[in-house]
C-alpha positions in Angstrom: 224.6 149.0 152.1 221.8 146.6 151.2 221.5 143.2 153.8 221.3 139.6 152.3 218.0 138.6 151.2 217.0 135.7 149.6 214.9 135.8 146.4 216.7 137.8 144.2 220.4 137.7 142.7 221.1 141.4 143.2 219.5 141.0 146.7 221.6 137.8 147.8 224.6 139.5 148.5 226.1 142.7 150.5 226.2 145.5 148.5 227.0 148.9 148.2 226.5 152.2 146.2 225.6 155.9 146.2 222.1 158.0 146.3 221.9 160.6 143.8 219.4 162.4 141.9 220.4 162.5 138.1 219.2 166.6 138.5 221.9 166.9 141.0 224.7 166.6 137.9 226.3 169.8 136.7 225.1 170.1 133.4 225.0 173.2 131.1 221.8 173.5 131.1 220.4 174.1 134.3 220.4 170.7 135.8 221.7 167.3 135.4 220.0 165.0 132.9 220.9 162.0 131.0 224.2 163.8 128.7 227.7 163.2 129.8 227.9 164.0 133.1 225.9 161.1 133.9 228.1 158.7 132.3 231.3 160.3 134.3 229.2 159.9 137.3 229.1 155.9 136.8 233.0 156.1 135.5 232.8 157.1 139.2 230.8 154.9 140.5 232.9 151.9 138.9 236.3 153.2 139.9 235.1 153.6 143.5 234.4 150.0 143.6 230.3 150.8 144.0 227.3 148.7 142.4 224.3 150.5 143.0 223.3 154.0 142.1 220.1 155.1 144.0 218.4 157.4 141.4 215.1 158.3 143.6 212.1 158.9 141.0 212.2 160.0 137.7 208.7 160.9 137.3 208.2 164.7 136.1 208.1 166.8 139.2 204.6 168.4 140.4 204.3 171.3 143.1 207.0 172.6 145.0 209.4 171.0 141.6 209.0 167.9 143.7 208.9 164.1 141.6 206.8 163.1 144.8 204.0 164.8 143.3 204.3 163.8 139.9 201.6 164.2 137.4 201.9 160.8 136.3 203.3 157.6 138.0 204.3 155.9 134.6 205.8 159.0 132.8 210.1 159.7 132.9 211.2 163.7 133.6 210.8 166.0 130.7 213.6 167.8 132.3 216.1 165.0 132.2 216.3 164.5 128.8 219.5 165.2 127.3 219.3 168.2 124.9 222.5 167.5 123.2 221.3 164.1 122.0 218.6 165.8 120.1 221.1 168.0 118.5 223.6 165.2 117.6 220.3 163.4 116.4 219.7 166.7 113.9 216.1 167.9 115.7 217.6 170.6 117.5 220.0 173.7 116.7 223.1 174.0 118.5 222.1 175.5 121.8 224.4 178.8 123.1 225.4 178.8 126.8 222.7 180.0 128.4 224.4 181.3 131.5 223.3 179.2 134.1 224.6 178.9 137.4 226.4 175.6 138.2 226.3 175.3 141.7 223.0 176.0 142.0 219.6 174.4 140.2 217.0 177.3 139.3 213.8 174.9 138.0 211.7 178.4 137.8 214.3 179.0 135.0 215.3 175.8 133.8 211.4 174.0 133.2 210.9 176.8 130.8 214.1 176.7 129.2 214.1 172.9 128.2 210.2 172.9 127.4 211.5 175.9 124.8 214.2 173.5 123.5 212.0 170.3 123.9 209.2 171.7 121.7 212.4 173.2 119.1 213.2 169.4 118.9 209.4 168.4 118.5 209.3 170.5 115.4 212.6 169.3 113.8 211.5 166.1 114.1 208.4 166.1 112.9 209.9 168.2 109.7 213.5 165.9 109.3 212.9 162.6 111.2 213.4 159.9 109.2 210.6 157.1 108.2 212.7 154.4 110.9 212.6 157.4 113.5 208.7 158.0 113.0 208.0 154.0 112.9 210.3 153.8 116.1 207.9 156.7 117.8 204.8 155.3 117.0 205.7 151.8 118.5 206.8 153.1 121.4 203.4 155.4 121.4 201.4 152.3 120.7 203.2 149.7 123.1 202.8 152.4 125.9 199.5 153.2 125.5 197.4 152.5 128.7 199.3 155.3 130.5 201.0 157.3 127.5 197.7 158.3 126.0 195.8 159.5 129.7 199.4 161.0 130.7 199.6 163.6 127.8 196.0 164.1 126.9 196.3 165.5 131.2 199.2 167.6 129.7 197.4 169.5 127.3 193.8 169.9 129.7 196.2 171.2 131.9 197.4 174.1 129.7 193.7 174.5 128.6 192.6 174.4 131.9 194.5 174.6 134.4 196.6 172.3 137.3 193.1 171.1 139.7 191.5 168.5 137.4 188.4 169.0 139.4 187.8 172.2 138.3 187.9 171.3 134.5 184.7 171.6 132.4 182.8 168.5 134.5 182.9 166.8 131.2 186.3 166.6 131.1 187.2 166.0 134.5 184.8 163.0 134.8 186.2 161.6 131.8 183.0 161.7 129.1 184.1 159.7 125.6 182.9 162.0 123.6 184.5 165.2 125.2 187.8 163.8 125.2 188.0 162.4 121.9 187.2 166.0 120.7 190.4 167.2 122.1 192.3 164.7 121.0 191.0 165.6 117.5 191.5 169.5 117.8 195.3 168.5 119.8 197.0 165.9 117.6 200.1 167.7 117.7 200.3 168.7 121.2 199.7 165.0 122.1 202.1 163.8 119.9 204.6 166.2 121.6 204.1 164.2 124.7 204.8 161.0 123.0 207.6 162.5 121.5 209.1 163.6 125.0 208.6 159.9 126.5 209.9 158.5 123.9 213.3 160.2 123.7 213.6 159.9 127.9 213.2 156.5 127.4 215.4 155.5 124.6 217.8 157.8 126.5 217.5 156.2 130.2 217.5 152.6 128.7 220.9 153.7 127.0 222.3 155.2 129.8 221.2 151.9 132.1 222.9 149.8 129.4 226.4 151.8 130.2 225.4 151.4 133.7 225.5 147.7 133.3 228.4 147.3 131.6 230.3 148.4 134.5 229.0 146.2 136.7 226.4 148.7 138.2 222.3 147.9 139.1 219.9 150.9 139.2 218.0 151.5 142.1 214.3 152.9 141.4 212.0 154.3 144.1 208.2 153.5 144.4 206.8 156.6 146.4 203.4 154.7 147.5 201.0 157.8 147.2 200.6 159.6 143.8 199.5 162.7 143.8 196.0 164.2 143.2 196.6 166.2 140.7 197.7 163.7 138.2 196.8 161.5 135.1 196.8 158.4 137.6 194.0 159.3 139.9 192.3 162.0 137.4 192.2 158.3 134.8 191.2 156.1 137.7 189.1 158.1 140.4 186.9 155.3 141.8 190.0 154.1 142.8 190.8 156.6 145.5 188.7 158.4 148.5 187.3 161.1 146.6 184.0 162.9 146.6 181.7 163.6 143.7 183.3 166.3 142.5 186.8 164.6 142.6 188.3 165.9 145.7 189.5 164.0 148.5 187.9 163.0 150.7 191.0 162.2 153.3 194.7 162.9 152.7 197.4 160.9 153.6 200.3 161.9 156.2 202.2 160.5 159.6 200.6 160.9 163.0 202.7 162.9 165.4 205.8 160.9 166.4 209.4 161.6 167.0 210.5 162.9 163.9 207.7 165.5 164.2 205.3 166.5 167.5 203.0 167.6 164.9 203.3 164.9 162.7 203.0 165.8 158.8 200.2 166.4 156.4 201.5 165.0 152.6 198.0 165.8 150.7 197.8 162.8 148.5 194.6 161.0 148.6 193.9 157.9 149.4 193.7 154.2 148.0 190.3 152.4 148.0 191.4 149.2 148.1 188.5 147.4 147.9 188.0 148.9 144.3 191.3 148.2 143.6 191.1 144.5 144.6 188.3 143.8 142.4 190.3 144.2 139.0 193.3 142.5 140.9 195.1 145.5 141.8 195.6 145.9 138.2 196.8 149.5 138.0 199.8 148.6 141.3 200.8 146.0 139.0 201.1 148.3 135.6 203.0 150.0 138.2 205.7 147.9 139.3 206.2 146.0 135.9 206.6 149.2 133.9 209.2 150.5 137.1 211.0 147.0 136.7 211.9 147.9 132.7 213.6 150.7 133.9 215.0 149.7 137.1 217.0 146.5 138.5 215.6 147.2 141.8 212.8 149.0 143.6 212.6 150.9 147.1 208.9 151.2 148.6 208.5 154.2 149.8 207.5 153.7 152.7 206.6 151.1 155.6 203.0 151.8 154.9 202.9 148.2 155.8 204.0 148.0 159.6 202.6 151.3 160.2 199.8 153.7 160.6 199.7 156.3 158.0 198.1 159.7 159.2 194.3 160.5 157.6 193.0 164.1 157.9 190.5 166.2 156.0 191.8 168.2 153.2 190.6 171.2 155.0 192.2 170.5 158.0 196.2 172.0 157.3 197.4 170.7 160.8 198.1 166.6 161.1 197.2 166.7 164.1 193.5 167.1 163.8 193.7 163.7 161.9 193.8 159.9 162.8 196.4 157.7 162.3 195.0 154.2 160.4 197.0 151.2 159.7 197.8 150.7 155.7 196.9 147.9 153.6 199.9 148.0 151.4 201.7 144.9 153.0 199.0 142.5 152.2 198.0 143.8 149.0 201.7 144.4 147.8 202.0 140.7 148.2 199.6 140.2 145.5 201.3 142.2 142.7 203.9 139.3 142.1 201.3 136.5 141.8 201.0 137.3 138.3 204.4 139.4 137.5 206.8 136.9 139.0 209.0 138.1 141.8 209.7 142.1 142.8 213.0 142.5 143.5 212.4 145.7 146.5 214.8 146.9 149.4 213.7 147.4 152.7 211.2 149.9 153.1 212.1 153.4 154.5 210.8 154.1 157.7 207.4 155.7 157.8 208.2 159.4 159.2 210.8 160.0 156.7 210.2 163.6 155.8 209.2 164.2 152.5 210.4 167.2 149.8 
C-alpha cells in the first residue's frame, strides 16, 4: 500500500495493488508475456478492487535470466512478447503446443524457443507486412533511435563476439566510427530484427497499459539504479562509469555487511562517475526516466542509494567484505532529472540490503 504524498495525483491518495512479474503468467509458451493471460490477470486485479500492478522491470534479462542485469536499460523483454499477436497479425504460422510445463518456467528452454519463433515472425514480416506496417516500424526505429540503434547493433557484436564487450576486437569495443558502421553495413537485417522485436513489445505493452487503464489500474515500473556491465548502456557510454582502459571496472557495486547479510553482498555492476555525468546534465539518467515514464504511470528507485552507503569492492575480490562501504550520490543528482522533465512520479525507495536475483 503506497502512503500520501504530495506531488502527484496517483501518489496523493492511499492505494493498493499486487507485485507480479508478467513471466510469472501461465502461458503456453513457456512463460507469461503480454497474450491473454495478462489481460485476465487485470480482470483480476479490477474485480479485487486493486489499482496498482507492480510489474518489476521489463528489460531483457542478462546472467542468471535475471532483468537486473539487462543488456540494455531502454530496451522491453524479447521474451514477453506475445507470439499469438504475431500470428493473428499474419507474420507467424500457427504455433503447435510445444509441451511446456505450466507450473514451472524453464528460460534454458523457453529463450530459444521464442528467439526461433521471434525470428519466424521477422521473416514474415519482412516478406507480407504491409506498406502502413513497414512505415509504422521505421518511425518507431527512427523516434527511438539514441538507444534502439547502440541496443541492437550490441545484439548482433554479441553473437559475433561474444557476451564481455571488453574482449571484442578493441575497435569495436571502444566504439571506432568506421568499424561499426561496417557492421552495420554487412548486418542490416539482423539490426532490423532488433528493431522489429522493440517495436512489436512496445506496441504490445502500450496496448496492454491502455486495457490496464481502462479499469481503473496504474502501472508500477521499477528503476534498478545500477545497469549492468555487460550491456549497450555502459559498453555506448564508458566514460561514464569507473572503468579502466580496457573497459573493466574498476570497482563494483554491493552492500556492506549488515543485517540482512554478515557478509554483506557483491552485485558486480560498475559504478557511476558522476562527475562525467554532471557535465552533460545527467543526460543519459534523464533518457532514462522519461523513456520509463512512457511506459509506466509510476516508478520505484531501486534502491535508497540515497540515504545509504553502497558497498565498493574490486572486481577481483568475490567476498564484499574485503570492500568499503561509500555513501551514493543518487539523492542529490536524482533531484536534478526533473529540472528539465517536469515532475517524477517515484514510490518510496526500497531499502538498500534488499537481496537481489
Amino acid at each position: 500500500m503506497t502512503p500520501a504524498a504530495p506531488g502527484h495525483p496517483l501518489l496523493a491518495r492511499r492505494t493498493s495493488g499486487v507485485l507480479l512479474h508478467l513471466t510469472s503468467l501461465p502461458g503456453r509458451h513457456g512463460s507469461g508475456d503480454m497474450g491473454i493471460a495478462a489481460l485476465h490477470f487485470l480482470d483480476w486485479l479490477a474485480l479485487a478492487g486493486q489499482s496498482l500492478w507492480q510489474i518489476l522491470p521489463l528489460t531483457p534479462p542478462g546472467a542468471g535470466h535475471s532483468p537486473y542485469q539487462s543488456p540494455s536499460a531502454f530496451a522491453g523483454s524479447p521474451w514477453l512478447v506475445d507470439l499469438d499477436d504475431l500470428v493473428a497479425c499474419g507474420w507467424l504460422a500457427p504455433l503447435p503446443d510445444a509441451g511446456f510445463d505450466t507450473r514451472h518456467c524453464d528460460f534454458a528452454r523457453v529463450i530459444p524457443y521464442r528467439l526461433r519463433a521471434l525470428r519466424a515472425a521477422w521473416q514474415g514480416f519482412s516478406e507480407h507486412a504491409g506498406e502502413p506496417e513497414k512505415a509504422a516500424l521505421a518511425d518507431f526505429t527512427h523516434h527511438h533511435a539514441e538507444w534502439l540503434d547502440d541496443y541492437a547493433l550490441f545484439m548482433v557484436l554479441q553473437a559475433r563476439h561474444g557476451p564481455d564487450w571488453p574482449d571484442w576486437p578493441p575497435a569495436l569495443a571502444h566504439r571506432d566510427p568506421r568499424a561499426l558502421q561496417s557492421v552495420r553495413d554487412e548486418t542490416v537485417g539482423e539490426l532490423g530484427f532488433w528493431h522489429f522485436v522493440q517495436w512489436r513489445f512496445h506496441v504490445q505493452w502500450q496496448r496492454l497499459r491502455e486495457e490496464a487503464h481502462s479499469r481503473g489500474i496504474h502501472i508500477v515500473g521499477d528503476v534498478p539504479i545500477f545497469v549492468a556491465h555487460q550491456s549497450a548502456d555502459v559498453w555506448a557510454h564508458a566514460d561514464q562509469f569507473l572503468l579502466d582502459a580496457q573497459g573493466l571496472p574498476d570497482v563494483v557495486a554491493g552492500v556492506p555487511p549488515d543485517y540482512f547479510s554478515a557478509t554483506g553482498q557483491r552485485w558486480g555492476n560498475p559504478l557511476y562517475r558522476w562527475d562525467r555525468m554532471a557535465l552533460d546534465d545527467y543526460r543519459w539518467w534523464k533518457q532514462r526516466m522519461a523513456h520509463l515514464l512512457t511506459l509506466v504511470d509510476v516508478a520505484r528507485l531501486d534502491i535508497s542509494a540515497a540515504s545509504r552507503p553502497i558497498g565498493r569492492s574490486r572486481p577481483t575480490n568475490r567476498r564484499p567484505r574485503g570492500g568499503i562501504g561509500v555513501p551514493a550520490r543518487v539523492g542529490r543528482s536524482s533531484s536534478r532529472f526533473g529540472k528539465s522533465s517536469g515532475p517524477c512520479p517515484s514510490l518510496p525507495r526500497t531499502s538498500a540490503s534488499s537481496p537481489r536475483t
